[in-house]
CHARMM-style PDB file with segment names, atoms N, HN, CA, C and O in Angstrom:
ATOM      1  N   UNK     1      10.305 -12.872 -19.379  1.00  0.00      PROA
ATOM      2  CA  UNK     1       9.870 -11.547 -19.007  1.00  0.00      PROA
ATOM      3  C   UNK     1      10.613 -11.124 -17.734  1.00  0.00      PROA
ATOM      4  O   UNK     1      10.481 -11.759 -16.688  1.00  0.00      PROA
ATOM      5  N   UNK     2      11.385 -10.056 -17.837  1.00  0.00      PROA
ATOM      6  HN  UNK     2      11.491  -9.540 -18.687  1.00  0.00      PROA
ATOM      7  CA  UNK     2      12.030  -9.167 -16.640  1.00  0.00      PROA
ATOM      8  C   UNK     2      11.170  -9.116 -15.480  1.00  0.00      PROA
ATOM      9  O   UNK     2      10.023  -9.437 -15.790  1.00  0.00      PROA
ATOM     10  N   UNK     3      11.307  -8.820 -14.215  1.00  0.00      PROA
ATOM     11  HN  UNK     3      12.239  -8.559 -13.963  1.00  0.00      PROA
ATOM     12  CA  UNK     3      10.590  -8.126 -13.297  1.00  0.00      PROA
ATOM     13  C   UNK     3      10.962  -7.115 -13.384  1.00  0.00      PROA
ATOM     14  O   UNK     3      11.877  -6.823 -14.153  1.00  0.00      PROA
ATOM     15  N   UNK     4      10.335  -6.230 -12.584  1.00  0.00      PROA
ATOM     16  HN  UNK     4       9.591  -6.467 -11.959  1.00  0.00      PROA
ATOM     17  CA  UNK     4      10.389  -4.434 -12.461  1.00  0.00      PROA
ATOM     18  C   UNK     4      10.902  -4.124 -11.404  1.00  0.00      PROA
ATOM     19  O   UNK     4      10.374  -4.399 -10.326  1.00  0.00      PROA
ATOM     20  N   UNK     5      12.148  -3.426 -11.529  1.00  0.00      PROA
ATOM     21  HN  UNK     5      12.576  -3.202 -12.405  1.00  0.00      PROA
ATOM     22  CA  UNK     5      12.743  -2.607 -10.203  1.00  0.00      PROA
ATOM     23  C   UNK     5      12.231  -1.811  -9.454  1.00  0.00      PROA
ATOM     24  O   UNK     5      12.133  -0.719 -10.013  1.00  0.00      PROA
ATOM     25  N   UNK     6      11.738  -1.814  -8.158  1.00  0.00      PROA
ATOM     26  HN  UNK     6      11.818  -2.702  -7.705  1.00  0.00      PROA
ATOM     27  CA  UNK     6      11.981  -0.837  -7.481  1.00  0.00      PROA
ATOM     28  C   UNK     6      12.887   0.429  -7.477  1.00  0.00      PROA
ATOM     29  O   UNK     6      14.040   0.461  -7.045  1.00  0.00      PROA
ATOM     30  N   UNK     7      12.366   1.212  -7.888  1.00  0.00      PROA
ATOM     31  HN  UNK     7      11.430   1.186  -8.239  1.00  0.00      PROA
ATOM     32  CA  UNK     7      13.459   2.438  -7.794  1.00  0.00      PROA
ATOM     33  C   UNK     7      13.148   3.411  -6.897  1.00  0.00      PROA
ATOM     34  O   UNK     7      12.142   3.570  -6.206  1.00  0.00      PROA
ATOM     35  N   UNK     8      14.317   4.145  -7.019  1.00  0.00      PROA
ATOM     36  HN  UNK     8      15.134   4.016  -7.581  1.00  0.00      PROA
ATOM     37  CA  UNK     8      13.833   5.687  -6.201  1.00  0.00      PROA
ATOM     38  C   UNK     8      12.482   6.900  -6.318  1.00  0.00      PROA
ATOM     39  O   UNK     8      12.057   7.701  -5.486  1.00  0.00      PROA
ATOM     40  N   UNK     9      12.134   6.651  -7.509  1.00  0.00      PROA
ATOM     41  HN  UNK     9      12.480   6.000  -8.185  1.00  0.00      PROA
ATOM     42  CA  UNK     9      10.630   7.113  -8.064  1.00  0.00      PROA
ATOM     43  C   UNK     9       9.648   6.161  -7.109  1.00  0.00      PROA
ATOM     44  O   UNK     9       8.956   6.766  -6.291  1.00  0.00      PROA
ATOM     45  N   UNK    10       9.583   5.229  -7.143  1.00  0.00      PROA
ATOM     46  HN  UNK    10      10.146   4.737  -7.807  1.00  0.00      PROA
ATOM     47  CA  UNK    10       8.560   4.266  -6.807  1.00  0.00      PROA
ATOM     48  C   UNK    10       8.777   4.814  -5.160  1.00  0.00      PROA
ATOM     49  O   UNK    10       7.892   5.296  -4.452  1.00  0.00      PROA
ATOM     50  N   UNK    11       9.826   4.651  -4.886  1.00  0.00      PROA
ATOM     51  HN  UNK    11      10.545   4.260  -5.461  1.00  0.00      PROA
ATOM     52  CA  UNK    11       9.563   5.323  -3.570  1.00  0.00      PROA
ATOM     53  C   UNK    11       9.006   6.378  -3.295  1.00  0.00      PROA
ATOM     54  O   UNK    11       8.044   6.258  -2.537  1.00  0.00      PROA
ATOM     55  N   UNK    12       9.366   7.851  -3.787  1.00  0.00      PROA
ATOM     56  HN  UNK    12      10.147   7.949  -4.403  1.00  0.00      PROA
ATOM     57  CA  UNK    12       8.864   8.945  -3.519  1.00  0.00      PROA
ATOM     58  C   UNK    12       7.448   8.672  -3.815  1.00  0.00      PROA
ATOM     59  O   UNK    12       6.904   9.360  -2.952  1.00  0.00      PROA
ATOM     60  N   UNK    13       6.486   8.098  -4.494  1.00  0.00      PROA
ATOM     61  HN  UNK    13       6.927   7.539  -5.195  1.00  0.00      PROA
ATOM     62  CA  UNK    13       5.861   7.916  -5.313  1.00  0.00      PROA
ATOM     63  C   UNK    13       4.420   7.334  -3.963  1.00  0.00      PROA
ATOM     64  O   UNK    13       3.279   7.755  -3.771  1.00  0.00      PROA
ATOM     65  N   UNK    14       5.196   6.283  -3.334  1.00  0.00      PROA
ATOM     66  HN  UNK    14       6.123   5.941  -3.490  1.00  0.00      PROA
ATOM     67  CA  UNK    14       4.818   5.463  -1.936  1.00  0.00      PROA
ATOM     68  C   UNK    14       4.923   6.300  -0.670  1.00  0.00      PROA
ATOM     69  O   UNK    14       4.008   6.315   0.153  1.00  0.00      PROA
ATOM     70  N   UNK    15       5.901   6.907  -0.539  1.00  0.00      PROA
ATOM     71  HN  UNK    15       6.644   6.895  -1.208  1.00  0.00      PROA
ATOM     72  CA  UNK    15       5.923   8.235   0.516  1.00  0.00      PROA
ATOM     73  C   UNK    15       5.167   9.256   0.611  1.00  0.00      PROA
ATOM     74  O   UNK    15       4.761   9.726   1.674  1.00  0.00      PROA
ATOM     75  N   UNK    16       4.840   9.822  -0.899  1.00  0.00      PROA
ATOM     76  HN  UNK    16       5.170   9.440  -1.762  1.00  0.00      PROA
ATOM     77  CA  UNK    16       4.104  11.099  -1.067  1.00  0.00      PROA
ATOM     78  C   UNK    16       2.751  10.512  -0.743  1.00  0.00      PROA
ATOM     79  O   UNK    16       2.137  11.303  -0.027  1.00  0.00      PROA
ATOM     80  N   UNK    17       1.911   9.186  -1.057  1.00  0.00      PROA
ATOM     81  HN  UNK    17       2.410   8.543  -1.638  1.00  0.00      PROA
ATOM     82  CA  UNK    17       0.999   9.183  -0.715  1.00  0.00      PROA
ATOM     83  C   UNK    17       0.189   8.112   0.184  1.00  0.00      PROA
ATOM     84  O   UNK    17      -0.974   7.716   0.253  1.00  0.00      PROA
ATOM     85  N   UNK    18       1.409   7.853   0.833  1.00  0.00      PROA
ATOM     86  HN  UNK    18       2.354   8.175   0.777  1.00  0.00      PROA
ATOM     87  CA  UNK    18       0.982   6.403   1.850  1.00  0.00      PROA
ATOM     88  C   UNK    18      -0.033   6.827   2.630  1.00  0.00      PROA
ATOM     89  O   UNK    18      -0.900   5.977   2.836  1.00  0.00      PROA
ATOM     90  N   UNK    19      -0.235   8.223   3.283  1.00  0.00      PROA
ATOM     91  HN  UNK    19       0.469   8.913   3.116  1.00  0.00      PROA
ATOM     92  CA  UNK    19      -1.215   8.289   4.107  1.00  0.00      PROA
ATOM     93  C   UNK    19      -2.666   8.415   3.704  1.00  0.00      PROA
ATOM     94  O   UNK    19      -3.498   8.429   4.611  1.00  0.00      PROA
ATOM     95  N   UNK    20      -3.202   8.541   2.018  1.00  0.00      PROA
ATOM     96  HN  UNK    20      -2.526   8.531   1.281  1.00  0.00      PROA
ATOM     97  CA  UNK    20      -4.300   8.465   2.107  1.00  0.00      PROA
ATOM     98  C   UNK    20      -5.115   7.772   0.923  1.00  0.00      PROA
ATOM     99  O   UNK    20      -6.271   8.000   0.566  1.00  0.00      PROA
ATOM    100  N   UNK    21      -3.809   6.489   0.206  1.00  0.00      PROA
ATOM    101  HN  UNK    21      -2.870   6.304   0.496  1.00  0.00      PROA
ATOM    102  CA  UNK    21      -3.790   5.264  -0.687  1.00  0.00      PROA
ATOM    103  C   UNK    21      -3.485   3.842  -0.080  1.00  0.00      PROA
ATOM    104  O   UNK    21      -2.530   3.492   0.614  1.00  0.00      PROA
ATOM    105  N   UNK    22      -4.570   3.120  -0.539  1.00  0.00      PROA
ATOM    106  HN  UNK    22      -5.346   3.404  -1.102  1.00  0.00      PROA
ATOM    107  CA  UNK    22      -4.595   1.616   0.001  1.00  0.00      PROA
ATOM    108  C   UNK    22      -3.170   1.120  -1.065  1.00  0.00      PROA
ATOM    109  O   UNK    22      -2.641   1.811  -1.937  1.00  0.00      PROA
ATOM    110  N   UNK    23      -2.840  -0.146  -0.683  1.00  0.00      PROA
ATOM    111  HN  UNK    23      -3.269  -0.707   0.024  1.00  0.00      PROA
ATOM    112  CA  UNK    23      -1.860  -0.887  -1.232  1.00  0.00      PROA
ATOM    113  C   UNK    23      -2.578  -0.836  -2.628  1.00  0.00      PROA
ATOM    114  O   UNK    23      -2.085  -0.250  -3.592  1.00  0.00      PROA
ATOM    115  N   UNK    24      -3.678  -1.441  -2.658  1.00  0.00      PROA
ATOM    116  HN  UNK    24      -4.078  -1.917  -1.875  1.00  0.00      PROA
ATOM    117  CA  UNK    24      -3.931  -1.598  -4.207  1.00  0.00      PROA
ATOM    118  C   UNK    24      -4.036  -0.143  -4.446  1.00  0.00      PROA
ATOM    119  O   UNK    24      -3.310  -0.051  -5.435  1.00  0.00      PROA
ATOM    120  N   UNK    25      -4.375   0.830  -4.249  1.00  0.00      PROA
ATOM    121  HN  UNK    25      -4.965   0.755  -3.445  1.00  0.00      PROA
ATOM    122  CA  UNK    25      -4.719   2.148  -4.961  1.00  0.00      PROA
ATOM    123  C   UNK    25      -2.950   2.048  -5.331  1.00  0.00      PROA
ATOM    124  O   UNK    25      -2.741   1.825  -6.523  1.00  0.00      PROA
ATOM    125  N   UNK    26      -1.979   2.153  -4.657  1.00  0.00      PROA
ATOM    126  HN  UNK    26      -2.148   2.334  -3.689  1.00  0.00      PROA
ATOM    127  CA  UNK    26      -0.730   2.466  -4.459  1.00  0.00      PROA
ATOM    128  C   UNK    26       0.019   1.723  -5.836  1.00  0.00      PROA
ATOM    129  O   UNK    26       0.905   2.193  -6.550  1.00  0.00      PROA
ATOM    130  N   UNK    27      -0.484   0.755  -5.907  1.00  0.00      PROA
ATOM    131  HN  UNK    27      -1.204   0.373  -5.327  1.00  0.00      PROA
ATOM    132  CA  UNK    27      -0.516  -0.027  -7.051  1.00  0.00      PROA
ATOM    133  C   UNK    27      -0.462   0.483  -8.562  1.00  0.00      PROA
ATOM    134  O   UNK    27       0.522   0.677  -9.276  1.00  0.00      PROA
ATOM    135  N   UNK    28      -1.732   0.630  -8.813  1.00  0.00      PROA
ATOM    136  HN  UNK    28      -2.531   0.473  -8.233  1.00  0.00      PROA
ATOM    137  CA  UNK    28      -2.489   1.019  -9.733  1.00  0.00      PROA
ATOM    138  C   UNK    28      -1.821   2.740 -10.079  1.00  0.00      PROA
ATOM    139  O   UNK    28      -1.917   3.264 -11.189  1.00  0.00      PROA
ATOM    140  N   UNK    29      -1.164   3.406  -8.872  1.00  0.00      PROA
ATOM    141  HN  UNK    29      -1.087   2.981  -7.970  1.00  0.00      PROA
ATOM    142  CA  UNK    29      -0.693   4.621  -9.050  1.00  0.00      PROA
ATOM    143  C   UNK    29       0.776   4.469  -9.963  1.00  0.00      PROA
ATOM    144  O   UNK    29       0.984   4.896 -11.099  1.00  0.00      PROA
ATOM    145  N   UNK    30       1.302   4.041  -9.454  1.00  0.00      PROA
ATOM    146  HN  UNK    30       1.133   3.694  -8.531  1.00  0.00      PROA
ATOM    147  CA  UNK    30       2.771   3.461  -8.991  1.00  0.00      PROA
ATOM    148  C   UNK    30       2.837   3.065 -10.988  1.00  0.00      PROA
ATOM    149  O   UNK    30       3.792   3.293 -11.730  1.00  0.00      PROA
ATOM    150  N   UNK    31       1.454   2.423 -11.380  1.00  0.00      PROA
ATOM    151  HN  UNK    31       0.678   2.237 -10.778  1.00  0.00      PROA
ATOM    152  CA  UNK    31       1.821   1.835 -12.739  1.00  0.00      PROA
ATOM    153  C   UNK    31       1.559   3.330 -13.462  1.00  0.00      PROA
ATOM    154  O   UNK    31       2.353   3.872 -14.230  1.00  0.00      PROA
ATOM    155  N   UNK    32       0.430   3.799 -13.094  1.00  0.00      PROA
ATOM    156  HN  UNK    32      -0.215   3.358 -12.470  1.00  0.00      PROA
ATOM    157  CA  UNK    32       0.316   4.792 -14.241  1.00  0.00      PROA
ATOM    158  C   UNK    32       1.464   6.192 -14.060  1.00  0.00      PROA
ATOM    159  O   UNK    32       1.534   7.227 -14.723  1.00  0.00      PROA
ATOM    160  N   UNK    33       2.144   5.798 -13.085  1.00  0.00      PROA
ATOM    161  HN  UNK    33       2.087   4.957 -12.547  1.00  0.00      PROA
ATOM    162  CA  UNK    33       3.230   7.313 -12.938  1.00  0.00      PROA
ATOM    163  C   UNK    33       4.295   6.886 -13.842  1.00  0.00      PROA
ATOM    164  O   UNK    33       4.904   7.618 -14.623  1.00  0.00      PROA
ATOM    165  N   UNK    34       4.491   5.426 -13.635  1.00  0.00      PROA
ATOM    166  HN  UNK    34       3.997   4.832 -13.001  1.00  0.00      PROA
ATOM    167  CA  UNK    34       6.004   4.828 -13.814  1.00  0.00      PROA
ATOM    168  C   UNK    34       6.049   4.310 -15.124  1.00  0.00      PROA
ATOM    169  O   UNK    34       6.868   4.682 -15.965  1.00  0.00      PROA
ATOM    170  N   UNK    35       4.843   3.126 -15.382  1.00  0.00      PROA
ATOM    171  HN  UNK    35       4.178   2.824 -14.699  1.00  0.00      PROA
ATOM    172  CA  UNK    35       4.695   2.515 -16.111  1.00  0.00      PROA
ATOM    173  C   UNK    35       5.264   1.057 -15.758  1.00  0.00      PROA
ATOM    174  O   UNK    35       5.587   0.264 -16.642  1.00  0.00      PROA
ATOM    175  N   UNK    36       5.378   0.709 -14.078  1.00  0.00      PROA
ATOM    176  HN  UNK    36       5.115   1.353 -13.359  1.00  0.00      PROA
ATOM    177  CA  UNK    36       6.012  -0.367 -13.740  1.00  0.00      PROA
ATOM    178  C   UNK    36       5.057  -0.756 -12.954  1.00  0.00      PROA
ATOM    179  O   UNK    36       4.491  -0.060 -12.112  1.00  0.00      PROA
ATOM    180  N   UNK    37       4.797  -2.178 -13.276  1.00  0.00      PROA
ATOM    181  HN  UNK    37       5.257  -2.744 -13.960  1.00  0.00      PROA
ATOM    182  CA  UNK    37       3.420  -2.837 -12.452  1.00  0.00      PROA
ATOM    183  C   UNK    37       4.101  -3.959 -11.879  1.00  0.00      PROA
ATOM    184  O   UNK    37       4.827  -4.848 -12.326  1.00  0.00      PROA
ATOM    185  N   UNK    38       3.352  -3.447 -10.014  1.00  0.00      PROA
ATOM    186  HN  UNK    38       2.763  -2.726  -9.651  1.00  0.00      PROA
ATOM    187  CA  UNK    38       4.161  -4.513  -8.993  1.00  0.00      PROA
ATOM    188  C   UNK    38       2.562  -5.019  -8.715  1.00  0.00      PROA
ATOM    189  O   UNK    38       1.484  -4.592  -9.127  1.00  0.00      PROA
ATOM    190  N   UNK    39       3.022  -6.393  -7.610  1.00  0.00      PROA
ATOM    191  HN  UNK    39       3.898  -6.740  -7.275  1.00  0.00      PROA
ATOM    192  CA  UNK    39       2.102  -6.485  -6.936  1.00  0.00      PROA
ATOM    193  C   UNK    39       1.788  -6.016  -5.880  1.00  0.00      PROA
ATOM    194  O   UNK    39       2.729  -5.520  -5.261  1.00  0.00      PROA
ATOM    195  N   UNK    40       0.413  -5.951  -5.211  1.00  0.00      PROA
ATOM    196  HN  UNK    40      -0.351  -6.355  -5.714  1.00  0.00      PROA
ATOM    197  CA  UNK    40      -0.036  -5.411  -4.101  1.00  0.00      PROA
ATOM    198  C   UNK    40       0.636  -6.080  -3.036  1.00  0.00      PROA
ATOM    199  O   UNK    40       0.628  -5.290  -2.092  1.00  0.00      PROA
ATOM    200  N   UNK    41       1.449  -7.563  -2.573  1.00  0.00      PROA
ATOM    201  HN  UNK    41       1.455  -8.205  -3.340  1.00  0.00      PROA
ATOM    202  CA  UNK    41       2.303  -7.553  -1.780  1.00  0.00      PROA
ATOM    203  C   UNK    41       3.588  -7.131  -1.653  1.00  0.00      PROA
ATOM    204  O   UNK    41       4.149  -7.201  -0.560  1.00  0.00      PROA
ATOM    205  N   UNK    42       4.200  -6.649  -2.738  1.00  0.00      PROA
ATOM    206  HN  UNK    42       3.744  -6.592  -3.626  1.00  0.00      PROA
ATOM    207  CA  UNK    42       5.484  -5.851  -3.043  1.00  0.00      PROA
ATOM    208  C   UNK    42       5.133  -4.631  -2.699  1.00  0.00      PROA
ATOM    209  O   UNK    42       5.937  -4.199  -1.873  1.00  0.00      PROA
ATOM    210  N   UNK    43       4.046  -3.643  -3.030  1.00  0.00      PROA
ATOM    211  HN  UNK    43       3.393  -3.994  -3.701  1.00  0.00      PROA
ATOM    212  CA  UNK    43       3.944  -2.467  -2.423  1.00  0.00      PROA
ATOM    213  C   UNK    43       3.907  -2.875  -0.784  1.00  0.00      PROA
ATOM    214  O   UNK    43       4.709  -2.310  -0.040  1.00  0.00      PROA
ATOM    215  N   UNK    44       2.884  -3.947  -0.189  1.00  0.00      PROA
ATOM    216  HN  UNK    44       2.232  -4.406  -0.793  1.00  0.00      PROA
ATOM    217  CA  UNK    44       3.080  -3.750   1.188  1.00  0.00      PROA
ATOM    218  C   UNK    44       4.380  -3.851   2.006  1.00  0.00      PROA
ATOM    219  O   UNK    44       4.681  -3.273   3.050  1.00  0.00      PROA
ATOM    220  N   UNK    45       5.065  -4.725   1.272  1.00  0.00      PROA
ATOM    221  HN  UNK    45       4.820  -5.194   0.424  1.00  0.00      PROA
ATOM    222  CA  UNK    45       6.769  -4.926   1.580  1.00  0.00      PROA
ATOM    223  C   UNK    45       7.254  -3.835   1.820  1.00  0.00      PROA
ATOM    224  O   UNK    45       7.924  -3.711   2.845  1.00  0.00      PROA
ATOM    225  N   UNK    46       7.019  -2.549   0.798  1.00  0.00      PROA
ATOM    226  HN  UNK    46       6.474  -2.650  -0.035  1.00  0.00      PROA
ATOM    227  CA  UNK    46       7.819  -1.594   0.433  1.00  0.00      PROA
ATOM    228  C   UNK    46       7.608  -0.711   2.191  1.00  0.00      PROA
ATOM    229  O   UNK    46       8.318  -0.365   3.134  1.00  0.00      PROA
ATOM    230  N   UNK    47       6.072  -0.685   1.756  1.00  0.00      PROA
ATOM    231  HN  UNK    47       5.495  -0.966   0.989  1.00  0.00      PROA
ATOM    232  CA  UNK    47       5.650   0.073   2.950  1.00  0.00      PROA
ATOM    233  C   UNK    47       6.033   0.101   4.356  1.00  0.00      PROA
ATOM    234  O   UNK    47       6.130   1.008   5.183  1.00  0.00      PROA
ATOM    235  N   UNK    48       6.241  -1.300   4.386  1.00  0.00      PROA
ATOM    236  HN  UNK    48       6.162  -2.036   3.714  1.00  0.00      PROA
ATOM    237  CA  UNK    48       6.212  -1.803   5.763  1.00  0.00      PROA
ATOM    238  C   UNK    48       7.981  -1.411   5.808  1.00  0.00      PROA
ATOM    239  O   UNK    48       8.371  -1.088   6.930  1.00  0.00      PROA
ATOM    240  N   UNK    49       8.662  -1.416   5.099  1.00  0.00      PROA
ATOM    241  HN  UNK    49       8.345  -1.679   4.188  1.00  0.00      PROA
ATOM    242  CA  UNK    49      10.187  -1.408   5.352  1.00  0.00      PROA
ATOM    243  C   UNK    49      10.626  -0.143   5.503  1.00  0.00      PROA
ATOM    244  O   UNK    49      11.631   0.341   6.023  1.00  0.00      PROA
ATOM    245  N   UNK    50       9.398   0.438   4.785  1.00  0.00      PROA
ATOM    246  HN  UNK    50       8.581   0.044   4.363  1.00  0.00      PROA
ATOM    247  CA  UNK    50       9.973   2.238   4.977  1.00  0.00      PROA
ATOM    248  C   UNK    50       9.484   3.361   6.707  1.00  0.00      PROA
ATOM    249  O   UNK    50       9.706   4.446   7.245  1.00  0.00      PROA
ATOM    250  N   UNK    51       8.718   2.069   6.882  1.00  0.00      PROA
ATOM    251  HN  UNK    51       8.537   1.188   6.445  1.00  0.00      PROA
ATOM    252  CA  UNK    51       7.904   2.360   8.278  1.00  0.00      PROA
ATOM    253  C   UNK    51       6.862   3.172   8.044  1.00  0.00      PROA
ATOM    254  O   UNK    51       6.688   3.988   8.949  1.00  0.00      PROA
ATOM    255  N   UNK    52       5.984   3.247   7.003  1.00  0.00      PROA
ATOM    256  HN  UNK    52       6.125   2.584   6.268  1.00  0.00      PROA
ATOM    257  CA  UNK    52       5.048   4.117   6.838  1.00  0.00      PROA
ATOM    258  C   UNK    52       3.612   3.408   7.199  1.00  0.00      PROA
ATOM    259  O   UNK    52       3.592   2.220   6.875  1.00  0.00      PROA
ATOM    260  N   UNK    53       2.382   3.905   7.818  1.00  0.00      PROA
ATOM    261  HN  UNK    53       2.397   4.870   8.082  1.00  0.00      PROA
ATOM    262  CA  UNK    53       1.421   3.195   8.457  1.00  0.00      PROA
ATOM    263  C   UNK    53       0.283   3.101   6.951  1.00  0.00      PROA
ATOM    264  O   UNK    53       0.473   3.872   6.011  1.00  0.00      PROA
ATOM    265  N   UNK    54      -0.355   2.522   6.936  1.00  0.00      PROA
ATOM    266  HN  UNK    54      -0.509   1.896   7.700  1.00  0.00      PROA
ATOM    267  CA  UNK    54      -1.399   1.954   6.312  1.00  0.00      PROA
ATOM    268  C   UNK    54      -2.813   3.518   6.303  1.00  0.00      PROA
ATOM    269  O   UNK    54      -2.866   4.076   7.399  1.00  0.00      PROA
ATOM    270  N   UNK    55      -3.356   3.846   5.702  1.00  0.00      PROA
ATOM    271  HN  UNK    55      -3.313   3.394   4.812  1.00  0.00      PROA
ATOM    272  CA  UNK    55      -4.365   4.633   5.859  1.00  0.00      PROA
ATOM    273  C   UNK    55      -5.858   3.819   6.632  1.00  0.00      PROA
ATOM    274  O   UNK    55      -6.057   2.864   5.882  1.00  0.00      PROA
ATOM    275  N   UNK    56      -6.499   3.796   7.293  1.00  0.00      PROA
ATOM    276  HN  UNK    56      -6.337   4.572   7.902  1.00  0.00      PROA
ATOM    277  CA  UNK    56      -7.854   4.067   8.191  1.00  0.00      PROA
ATOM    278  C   UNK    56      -8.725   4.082   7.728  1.00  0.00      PROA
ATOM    279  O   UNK    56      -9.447   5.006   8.104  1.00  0.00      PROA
ATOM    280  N   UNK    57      -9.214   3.323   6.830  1.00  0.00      PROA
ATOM    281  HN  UNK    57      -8.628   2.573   6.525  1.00  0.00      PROA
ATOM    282  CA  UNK    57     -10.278   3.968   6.026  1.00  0.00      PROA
ATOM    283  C   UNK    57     -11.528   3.031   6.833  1.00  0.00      PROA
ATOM    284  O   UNK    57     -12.648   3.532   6.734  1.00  0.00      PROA
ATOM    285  N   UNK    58     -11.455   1.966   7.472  1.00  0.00      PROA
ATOM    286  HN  UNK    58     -10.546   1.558   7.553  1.00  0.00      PROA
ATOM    287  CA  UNK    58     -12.588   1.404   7.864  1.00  0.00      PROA
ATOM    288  C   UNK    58     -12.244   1.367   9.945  1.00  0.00      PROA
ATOM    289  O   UNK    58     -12.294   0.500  10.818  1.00  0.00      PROA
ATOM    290  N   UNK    59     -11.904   2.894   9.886  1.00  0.00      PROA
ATOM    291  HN  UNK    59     -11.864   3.598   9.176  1.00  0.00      PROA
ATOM    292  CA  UNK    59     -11.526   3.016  11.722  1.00  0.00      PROA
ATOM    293  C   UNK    59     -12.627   1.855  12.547  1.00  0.00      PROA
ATOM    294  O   UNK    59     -12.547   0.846  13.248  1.00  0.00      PROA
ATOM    295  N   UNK    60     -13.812   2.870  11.860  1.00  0.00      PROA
ATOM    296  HN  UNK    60     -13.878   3.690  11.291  1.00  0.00      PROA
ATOM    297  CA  UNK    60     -15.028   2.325  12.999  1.00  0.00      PROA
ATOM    298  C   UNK    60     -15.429   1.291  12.984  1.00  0.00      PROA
ATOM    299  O   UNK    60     -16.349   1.117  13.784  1.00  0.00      PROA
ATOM    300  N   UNK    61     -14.950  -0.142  11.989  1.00  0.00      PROA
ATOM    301  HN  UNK    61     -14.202   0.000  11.340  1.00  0.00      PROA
ATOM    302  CA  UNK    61     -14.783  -1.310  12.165  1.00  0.00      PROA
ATOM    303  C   UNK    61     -13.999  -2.013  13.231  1.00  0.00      PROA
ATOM    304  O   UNK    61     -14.472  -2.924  13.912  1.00  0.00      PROA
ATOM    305  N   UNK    62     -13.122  -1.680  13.312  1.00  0.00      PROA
ATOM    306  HN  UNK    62     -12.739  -0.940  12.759  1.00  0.00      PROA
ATOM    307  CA  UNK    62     -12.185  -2.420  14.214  1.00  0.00      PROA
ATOM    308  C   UNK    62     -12.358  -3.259  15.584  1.00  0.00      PROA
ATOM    309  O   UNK    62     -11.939  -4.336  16.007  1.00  0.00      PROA
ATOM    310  N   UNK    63     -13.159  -2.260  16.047  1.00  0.00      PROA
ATOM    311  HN  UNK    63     -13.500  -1.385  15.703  1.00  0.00      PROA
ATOM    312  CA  UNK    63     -13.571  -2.321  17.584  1.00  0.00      PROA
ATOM    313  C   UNK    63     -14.657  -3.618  17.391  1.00  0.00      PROA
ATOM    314  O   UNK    63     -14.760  -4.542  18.197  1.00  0.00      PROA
ATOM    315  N   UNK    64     -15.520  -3.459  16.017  1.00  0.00      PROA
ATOM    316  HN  UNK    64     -15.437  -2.707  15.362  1.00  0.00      PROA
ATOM    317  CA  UNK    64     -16.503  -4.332  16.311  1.00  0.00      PROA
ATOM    318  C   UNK    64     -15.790  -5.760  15.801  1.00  0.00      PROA
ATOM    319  O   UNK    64     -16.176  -6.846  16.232  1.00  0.00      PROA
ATOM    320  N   UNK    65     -14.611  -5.612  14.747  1.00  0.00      PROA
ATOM    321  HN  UNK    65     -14.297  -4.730  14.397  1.00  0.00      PROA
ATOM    322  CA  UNK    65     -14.124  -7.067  14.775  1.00  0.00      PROA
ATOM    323  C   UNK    65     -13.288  -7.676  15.081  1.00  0.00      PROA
ATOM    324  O   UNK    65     -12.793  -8.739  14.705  1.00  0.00      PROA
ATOM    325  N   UNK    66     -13.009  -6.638  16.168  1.00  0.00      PROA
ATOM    326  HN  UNK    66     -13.412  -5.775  16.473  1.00  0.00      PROA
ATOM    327  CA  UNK    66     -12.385  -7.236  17.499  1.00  0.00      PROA
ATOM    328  C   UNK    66     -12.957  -7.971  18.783  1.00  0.00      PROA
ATOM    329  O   UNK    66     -12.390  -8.702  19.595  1.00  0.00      PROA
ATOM    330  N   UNK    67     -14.625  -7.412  18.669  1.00  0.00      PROA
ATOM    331  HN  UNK    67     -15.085  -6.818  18.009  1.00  0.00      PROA
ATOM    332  CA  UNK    67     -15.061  -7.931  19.584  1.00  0.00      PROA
ATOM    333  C   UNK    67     -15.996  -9.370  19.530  1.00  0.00      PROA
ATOM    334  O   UNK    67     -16.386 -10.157  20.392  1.00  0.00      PROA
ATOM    335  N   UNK    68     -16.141  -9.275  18.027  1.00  0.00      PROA
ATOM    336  HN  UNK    68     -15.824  -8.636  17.326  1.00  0.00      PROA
ATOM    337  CA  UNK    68     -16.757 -10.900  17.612  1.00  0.00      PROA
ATOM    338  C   UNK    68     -17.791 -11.414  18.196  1.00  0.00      PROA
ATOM    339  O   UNK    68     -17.674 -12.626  18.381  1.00  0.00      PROA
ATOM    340  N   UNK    69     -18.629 -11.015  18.509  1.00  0.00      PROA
ATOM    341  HN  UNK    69     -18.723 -10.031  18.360  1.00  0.00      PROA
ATOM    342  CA  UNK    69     -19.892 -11.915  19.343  1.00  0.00      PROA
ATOM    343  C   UNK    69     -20.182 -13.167  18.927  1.00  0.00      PROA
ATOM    344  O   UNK    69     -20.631 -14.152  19.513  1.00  0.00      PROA
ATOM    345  N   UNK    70     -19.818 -12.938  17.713  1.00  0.00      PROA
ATOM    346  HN  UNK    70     -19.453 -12.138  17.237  1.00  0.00      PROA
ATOM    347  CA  UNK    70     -20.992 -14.481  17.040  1.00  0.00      PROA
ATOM    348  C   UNK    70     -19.612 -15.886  17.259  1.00  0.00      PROA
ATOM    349  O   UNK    70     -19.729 -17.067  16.932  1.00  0.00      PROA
ATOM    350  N   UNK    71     -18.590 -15.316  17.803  1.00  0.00      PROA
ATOM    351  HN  UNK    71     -18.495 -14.356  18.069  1.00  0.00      PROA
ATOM    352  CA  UNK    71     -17.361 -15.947  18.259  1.00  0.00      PROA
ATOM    353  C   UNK    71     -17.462 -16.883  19.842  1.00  0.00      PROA
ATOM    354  OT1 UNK    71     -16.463 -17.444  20.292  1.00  0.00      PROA
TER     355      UNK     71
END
């Protein structure tokens, strides 16, 4: 069985909606536009190389598991 290329679709595809799709949503998109199914660490690869940031979806966590009490 082949692997699946990255192409120039898959990019636009990752650009148009990095700011408000998780890796797995990005995923799951990426198959039903293209019909090419990566994994969720290949999309983060992608992401991370294109310099695009991750979406926020759990902001108001952070602070608290950063601060760890039970640590």
């Amino acid at each position: 069985m082949a692997r699946p290329r990255w192409d120039r679709r898959c990019t636009e595809i990752l650009t148009r909606n990095a700011a408000t799709h998780t890796n797995v949503e990005m995923a799951a998109l990426i198959a039903t536009e293209t019909g090419l199914r990566f994994r969720v660490p290949t999309v983060s690869d992608h992401r991370c190389a294109l310099g695009l940031d991750s979406p926020c979806r759990n902001a108001w966590t952070g602070p608290l598991r950063k601060w760890r009490p039970w640590q």
